[in-house]
C-alpha positions in Angstrom: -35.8 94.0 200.5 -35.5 97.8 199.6 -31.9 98.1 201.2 -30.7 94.8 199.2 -32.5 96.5 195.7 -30.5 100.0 197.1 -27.2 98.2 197.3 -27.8 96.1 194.3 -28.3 99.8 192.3 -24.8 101.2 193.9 -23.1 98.0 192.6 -23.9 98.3 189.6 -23.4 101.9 188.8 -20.5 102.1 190.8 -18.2 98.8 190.7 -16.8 99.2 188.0 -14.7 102.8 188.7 -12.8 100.3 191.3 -12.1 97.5 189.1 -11.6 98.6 185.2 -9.3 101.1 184.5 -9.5 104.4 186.7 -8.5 107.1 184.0 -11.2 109.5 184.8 -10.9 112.3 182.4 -11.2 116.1 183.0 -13.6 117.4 181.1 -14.8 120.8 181.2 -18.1 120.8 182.7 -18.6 124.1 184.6 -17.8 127.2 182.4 -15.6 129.4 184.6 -15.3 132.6 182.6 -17.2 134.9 180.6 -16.1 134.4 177.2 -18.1 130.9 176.5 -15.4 128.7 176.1 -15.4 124.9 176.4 -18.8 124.3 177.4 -20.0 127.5 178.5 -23.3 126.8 177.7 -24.0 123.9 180.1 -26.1 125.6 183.0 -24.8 124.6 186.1 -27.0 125.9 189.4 -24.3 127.2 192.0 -25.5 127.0 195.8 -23.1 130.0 196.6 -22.6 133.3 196.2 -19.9 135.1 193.8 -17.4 137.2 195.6 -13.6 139.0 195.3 -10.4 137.9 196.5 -10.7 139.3 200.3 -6.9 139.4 202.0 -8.3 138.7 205.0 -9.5 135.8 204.8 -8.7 132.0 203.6 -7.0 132.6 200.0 -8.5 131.3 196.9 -8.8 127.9 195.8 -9.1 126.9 192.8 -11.2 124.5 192.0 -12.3 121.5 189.9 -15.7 120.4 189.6 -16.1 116.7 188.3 -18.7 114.3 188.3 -16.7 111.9 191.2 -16.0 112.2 194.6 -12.8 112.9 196.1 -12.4 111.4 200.2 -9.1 112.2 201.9 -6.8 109.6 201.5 -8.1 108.5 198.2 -5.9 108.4 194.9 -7.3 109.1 191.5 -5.6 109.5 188.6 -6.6 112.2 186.2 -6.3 113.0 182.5 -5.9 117.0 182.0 -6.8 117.9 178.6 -9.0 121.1 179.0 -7.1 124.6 178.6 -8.2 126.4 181.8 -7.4 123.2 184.2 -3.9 122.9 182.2 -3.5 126.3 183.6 -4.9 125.5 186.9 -2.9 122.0 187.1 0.5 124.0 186.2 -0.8 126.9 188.6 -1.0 124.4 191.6 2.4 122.7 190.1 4.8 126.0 190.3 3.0 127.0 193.6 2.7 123.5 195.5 -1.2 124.5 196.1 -3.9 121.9 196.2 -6.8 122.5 194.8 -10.3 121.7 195.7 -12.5 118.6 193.8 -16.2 119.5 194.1 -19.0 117.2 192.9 -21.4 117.8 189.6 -24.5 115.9 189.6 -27.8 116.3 187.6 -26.5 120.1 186.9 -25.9 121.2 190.5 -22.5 121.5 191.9 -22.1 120.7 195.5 -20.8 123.0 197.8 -18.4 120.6 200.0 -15.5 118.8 198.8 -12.1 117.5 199.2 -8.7 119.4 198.2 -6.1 117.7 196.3 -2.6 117.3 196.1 -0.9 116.2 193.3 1.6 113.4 193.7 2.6 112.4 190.5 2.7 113.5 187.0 2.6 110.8 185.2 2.7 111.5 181.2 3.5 115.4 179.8 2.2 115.9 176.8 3.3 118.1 174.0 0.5 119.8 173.8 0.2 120.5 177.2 -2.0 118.0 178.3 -1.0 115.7 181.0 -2.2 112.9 183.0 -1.8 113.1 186.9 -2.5 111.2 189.7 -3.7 113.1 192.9 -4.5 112.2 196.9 -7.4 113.1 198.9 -6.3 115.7 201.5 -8.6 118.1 203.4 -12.4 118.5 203.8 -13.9 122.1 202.9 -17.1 124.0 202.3 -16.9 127.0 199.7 -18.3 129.8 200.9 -18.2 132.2 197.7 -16.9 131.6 194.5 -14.9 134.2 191.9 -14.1 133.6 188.5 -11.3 136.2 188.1 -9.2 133.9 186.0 -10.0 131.3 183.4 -10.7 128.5 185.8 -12.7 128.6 189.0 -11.4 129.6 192.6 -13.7 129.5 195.7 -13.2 130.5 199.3 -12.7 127.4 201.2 -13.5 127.1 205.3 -11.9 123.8 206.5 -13.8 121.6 208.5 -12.7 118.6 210.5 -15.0 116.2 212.7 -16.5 117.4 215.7 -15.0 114.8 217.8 -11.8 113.6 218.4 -12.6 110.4 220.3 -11.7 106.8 218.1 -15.3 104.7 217.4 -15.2 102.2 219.7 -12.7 99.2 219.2 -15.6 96.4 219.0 -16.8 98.2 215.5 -13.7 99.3 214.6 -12.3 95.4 214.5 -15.8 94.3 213.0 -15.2 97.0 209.7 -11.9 95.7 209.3 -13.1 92.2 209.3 -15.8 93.1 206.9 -13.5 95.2 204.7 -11.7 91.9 204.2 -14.4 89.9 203.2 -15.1 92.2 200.6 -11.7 92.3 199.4 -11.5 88.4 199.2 -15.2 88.4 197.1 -13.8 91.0 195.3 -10.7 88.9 194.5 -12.4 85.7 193.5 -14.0 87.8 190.7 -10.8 88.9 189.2 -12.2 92.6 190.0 -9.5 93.6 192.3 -5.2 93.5 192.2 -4.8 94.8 195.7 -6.0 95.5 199.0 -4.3 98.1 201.2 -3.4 97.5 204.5 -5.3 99.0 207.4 -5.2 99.3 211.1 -7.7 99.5 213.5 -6.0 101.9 215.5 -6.2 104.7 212.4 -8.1 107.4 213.3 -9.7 108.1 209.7 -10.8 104.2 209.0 -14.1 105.0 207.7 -11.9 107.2 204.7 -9.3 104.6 204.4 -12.0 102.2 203.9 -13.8 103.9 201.2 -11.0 104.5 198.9 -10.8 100.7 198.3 -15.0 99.8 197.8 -17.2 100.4 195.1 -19.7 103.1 196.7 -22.1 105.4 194.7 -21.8 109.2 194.3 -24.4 110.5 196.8 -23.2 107.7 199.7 -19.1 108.8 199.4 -20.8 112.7 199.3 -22.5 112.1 202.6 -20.1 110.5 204.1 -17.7 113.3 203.0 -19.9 115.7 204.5 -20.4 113.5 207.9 -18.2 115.3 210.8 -18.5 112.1 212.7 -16.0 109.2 212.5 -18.5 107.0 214.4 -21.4 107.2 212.2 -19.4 107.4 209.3 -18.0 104.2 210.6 -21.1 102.3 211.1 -22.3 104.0 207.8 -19.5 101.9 206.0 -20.2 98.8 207.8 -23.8 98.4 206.9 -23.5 99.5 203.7 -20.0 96.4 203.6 -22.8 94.2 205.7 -25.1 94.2 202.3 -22.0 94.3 199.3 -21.4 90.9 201.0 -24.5 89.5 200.9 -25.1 90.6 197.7 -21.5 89.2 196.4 -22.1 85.8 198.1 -25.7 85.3 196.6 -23.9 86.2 193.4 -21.2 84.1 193.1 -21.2 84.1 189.0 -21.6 87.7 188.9 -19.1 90.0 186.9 -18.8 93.5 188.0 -20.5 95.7 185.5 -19.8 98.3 183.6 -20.1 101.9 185.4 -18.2 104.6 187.5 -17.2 105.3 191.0 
């Protein structure tokens, strides 16, 4: 009863980011310089150090805190209105960088994310403002932080899962079969255009998968930060295993309002 009451609470605070319209917008909520700009005085606790540029080791990224999580492979579309990330967005657009997304939450700011690249600028915007739609790349956790410029950079160490081995094939099939059940109740409630097409041979399925379910903020965090395809796998498949129960005892139920 307290895992159906659990998935119950992630529908309903995060359906709707998958359904409605997905123009997040890109506020500024971490102050990343000294002058008090934007809003400065927000306190935001940091679980890393400060620290200089250092040549020899993994240059600077910036980075973007925002209250979503970026998985690779997952698009999101962005609307950049704030002056420091219209610097940082044009920064990463001259240089071809990515930069790095990073979770705020209840005025803490994780310290592993997802980088970013930017595959499409949709709307430029006289002012400089633009809207942007950007891709899930690599996994990272920042080790220091330096606020040398108006927006935030941190230095980044990569990370990828420990093993290289595919799940096995029986759960592998099972999540895809579940992932299509979801789409289908998803569907019937006019909450979803489109499903992507997966395979059970792709090596990152557990990702793939998430981009296209409604999942809260600390579930798609830990599973960011899981360096197992297996258990991120079978993490994905029980949490499916309960969206569909809860979507077939609810057959009249319209996705509610929220964010992913």
């Amino acid at each position: 009863m307290m895992q159906r009451r659990g998935v119950i609470r992630i529908f309903a605070a995060a359906a709707t980011g998958l359904w409605a319209n997905q123009h997040l917008l890109a506020n500024p909520f971490l102050q990343a310089s000294s002058n008090g700009s934007g809003n400065g005085n927000r306190k935001v606790k940091l679980p890393f150090e400060p620290a200089s540029q250092d040549s020899s080791s993994e240059p600077l990224l910036p980075l973007f805190p925002l209250p979503v999580v970026l998985t690779p492979r997952r698009n999101l579309p962005l609307h950049i209105y704030e002056e420091r990330y219209k610097e940082m967005i044009q920064d990463c657009l001259q240089n071809r960088w990515e930069f790095g997304m990073l979770l705020l939450q209840d005025g803490a700011l994780k310290n592993i994310g997802c980088t970013a690249s930017i595959t499409e600028v949709v709307n430029r915007y006289p002012d400089g403002r633009m809207d942007i739609i950007v891709q899930g790349q690599r996994r990272f956790e920042t080790l220091s932080l330096n606020q040398e410029k108006s927006y935030l950079r941190g230095r980044p160490q990569f990370f990828e899962d420990d093993e290289t081995a595919l799940p096995p094939e029986a759960l592998r099939r099972q999540a895809l079969q579940l992932y299509d059940r979801v789409m289908e109740l998803l569907k019937q409630k006019g909450a979803l255009q489109e499903s992507s097409s997966l395979s059970v041979s792709d090596p990152s399925l557990s990702f793939a998968i998430l981009s296209d379910i409604p999942a809260s903020l600390s579930l798609r965090q830990s599973l960011l930060e899981l360096k197992s395809e297996n258990e991120r796998l079978m993490r994905v498949a029980g949490f499916m295993q309960q969206l569909i129960e809860l979507l077939e005892s609810s057959p009249d139920q319209k996705p509610p309002e929220g964010t992913a």
